[in-house]
N, C-alpha and C positions, 0 to 999 in steps of 0.2 A: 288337120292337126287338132285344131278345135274340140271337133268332132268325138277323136278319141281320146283326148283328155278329160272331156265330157264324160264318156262311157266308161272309162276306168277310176275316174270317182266313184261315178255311181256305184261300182263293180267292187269298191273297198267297202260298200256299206255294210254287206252281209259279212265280209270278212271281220272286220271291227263288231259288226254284232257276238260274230261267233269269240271270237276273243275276250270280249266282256263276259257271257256266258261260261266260258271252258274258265277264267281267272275267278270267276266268281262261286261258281261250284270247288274248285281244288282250293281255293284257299278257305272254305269253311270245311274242308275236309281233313284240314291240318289238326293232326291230334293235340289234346287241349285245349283248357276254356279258357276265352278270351277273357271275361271277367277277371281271373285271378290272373290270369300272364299284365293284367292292369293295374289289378287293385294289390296282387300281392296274396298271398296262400294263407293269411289273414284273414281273407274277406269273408263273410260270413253269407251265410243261404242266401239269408235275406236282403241282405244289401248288392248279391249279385244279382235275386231276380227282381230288385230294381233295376240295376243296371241294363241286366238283358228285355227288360217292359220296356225302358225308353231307347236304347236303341235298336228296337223292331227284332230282333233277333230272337223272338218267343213265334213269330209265324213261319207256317211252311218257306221251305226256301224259293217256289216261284212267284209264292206274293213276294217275297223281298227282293225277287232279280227284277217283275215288274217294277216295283215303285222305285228301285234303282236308275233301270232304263227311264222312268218316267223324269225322275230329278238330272239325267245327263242331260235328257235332249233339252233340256231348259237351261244349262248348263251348272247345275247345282250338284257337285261332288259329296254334298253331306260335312259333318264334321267331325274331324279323327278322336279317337277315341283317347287316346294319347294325350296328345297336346292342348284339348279340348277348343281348337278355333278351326275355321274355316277350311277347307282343304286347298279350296283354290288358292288362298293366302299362301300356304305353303308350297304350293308349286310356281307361284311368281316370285316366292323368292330364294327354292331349291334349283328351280330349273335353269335359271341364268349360268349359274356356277358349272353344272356339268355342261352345258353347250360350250362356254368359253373353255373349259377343258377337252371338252372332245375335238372343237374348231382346233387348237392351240396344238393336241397331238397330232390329227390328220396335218396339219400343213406342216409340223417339222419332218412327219413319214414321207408326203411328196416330197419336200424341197431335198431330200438326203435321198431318198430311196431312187426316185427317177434315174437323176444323173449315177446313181450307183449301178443301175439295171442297165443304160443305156452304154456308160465304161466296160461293165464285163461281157457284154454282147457284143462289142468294137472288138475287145481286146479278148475275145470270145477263145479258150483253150491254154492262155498266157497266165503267167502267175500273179497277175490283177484279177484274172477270171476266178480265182481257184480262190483268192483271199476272201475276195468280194462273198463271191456262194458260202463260203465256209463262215465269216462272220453273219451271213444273212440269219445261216441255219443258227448258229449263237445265239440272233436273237431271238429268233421264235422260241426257242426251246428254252429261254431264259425267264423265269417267275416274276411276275410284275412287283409282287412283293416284297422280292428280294434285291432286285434291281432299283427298286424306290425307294429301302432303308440305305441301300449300298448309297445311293446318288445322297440320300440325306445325311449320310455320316459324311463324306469327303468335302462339301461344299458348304455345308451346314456345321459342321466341328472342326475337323482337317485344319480347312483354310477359310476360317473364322478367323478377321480380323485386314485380309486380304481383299485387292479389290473383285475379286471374281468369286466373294461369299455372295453365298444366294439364301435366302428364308425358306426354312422348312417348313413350313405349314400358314396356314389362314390363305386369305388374297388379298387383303391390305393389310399396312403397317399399323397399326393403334395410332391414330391420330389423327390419318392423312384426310384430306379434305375430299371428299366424296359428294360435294353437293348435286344433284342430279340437274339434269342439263336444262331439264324444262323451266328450274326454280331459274337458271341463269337467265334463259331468256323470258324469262320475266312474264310469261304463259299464266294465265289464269282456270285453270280447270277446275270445272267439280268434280263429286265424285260421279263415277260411271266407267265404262267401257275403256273410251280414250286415256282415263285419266292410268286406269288400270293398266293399260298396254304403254303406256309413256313410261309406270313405273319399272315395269317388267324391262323395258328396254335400259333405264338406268341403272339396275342390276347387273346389265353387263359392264364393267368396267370398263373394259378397253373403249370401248363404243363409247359408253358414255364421258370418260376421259376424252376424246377424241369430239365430240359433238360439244362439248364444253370447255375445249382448247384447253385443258387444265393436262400439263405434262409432264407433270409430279406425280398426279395421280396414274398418268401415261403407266410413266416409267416406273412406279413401283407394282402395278397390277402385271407388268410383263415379267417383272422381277421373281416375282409369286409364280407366277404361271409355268418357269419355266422347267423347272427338276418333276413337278407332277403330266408336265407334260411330254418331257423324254420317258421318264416312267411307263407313261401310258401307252405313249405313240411307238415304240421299240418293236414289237410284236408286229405289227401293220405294216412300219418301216419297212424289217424285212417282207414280209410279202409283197408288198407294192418292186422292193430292188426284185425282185425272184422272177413275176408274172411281167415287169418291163422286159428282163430278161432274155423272156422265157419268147416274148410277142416279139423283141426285135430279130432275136435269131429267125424264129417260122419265119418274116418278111422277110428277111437279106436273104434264104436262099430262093426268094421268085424272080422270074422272069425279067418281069421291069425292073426291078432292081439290076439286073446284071446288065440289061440293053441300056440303063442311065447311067450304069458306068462306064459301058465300054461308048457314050458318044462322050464322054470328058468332063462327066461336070463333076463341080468341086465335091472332095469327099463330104465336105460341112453341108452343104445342100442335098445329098443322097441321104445321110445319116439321118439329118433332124426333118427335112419336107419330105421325101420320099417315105423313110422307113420309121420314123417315129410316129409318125400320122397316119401312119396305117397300122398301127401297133394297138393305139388308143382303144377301142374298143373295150377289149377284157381288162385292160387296166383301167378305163372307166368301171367297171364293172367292180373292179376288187375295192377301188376306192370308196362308191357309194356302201358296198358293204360295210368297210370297215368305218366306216362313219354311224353305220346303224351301230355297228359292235361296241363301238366307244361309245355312244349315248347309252345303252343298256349295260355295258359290262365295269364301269369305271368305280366300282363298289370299292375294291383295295386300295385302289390308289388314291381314293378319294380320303379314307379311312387313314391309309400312313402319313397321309400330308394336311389332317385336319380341315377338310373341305367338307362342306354342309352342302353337298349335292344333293341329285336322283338316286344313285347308287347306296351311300350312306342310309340315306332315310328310307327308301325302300327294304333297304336290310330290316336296319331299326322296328320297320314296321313288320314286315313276318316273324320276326321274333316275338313282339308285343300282341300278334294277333288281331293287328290294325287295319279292319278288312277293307276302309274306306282310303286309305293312302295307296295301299296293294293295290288295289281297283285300279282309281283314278290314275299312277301314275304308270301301269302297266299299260293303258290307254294311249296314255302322251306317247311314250315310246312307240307301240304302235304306228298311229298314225306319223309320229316319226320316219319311220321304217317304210309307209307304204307310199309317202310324199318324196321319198330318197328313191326308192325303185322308179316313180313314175318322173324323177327327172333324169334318171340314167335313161332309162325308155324313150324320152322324149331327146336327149342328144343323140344317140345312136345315130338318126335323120339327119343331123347335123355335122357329124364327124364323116359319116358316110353315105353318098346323096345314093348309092344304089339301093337304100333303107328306104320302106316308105309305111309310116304309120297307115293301118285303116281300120 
């Protein structure tokens, strides 16, 4: 197991190389000059080939994928052209927001979709079965951006003033106490590495709510969370109830299945040990997808609900011609993406011992 978890890092290096590469050609290919999508169609010659002297964009393009590649592996993203600071700064404090949002929509898709996939497959031809499928399909085919004004008018205006109003945009309330966890425990850091990965961690709310026993802060970050996170998670939803589905039916017509039930055991132990655990598989599989797709896709929703994710600023940024944010955070996702396949790969062995990694 080691072994090939070893060999399929290694095995993402050229992949993540070529990804930089192919992101880094097409988005200088985007027509339009970065200077003016910056400075504004004002700007003058001269002051954009300042602009374009200092950041390097007067040399051939493989000196500048070189000296890119050179400032990653050091882990230096450059700084956006935009916002004029650090890049990494703004991925420690963009990236928390979309992980808690895309964590926040996967787990309401499992906890609704499972037992929805696992009821129409029971009750499999019955008109629970016919409801089930037929809202699944609703959701897919439903606009995430239409679905997240909808949720934001009824709970956000509607019943505004009610106890089951919920906040339409941000992730805290103006006020709430957010002190990060490490300040509580009374931690001494410099600046560096750790100091950096403690802050990123206190970015997460929940978490850090949670690590700082602060339940204020709890309960109003879940408060936030939760209409852009049906928003999100609806889409997935339905696929996760469809492919439960779709994996109990294939099991309940085998063999073992029909010999476990005709020696008598309870229908609740054929249903969930026998035939749901033999289901796992592809429905491992659609999950770790759509956990890729929520960290890459959550751009609208991020947008109707006033969240300062990945998704927003990435836009932000190909719009603006911001070739050092496009980069870097098409990378995070990335290796996102290829750290989610290799832990679905690596359960497979786990869920089913006839699986054997080599």
């Amino acid at each position: 197991m080691v072994q090939y978890i070893i060999r399929r890092i290694i095995a993402t290096i050229p992949v993540l190389f070529g990804i930089l590469f192919v992101v880094f050609i097409l988005i200088r290919l985007i027509p339009g000059d970065p200077c003016h999508a910056m400075l504004g169609e004002k700007a003058t010659q001269e002051v954009c080939d300042r602009f374009i002297r200092a950041h390097g964009l007067d040399k051939p393009l493989l000196v500048q994928f070189g000296i890119y590649i050179n400032d990653v592996i050091r882990g230096n993203f450059g700084d956006s052209f935009r916002y004029g600071i650090p890049i990494t700064r703004l991925l420690i404090e963009r990236l928390p927001a979309t992980i808690e949002l895309s964590l926040a929509a996967l787990f309401v898709s499992i906890l609704v979709g499972i037992p929805l996939g696992i009821l129409a497959s029971v009750k499999h031809n019955s008109w629970i079965d016919v409801l089930t499928m037929l809202w699944a399909n609703i959701g897919v085919s439903m606009p995430v951006f239409w679905l997240g004004l909808m949720l934001a008018y009824v709970f956000a205006i509607l019943l505004k003033g009610t106890p089951i109003w919920l906040p339409p945009s941000g992730r805290l309330t103006a006020g709430i106490d957010a002190t990060p966890f490490y300040d509580i425990w009374g931690l001494q850091l410099t600046d560096g590495g750790w100091k950096t990965f403690l802050y990123f961690l206190s970015n997460l709310h929940i978490l850090n709510a949670i690590l700082s026993a602060n339940w204020a802060l709890l309960g109003d970050a879940i408060r936030h969370l939760i209409l852009p996170a049906l928003a999100l998670g609806t889409i997935p939803l339905a696929l996760i109830a469809r492919m439960t589905r779709s994996s109990m039916l294939e099991v309940l017509g085998q063999d073992f299945i029909r010999t476990a039930r005709s020696k008598g055991l309870p229908r609740r132990l054929v249903i969930f040990k026998h035939t749901f655990r033999n289901s796992l598989l592809p429905l491992v599989t659609v999950i770790g997808l759509s956990l890729g797709s929520l960290l890459s896709g959550a751009v609208l929703t991020e947008t109707i609900f006033g969240l300062s994710g990945v998704g927003r600023t990435l836009y932000d940024a190909i719009t603006a011609r911001d070739y050092g944010i496009v980069q870097a955070f098409t990378v995070v996702i990335a290796v996102f993406f290829v750290l989610i396949n290799l832990l679905v790969d690596i359960s497979y062995a786990y869920l089913d011992p006839r699986i054997r990694l080599e």
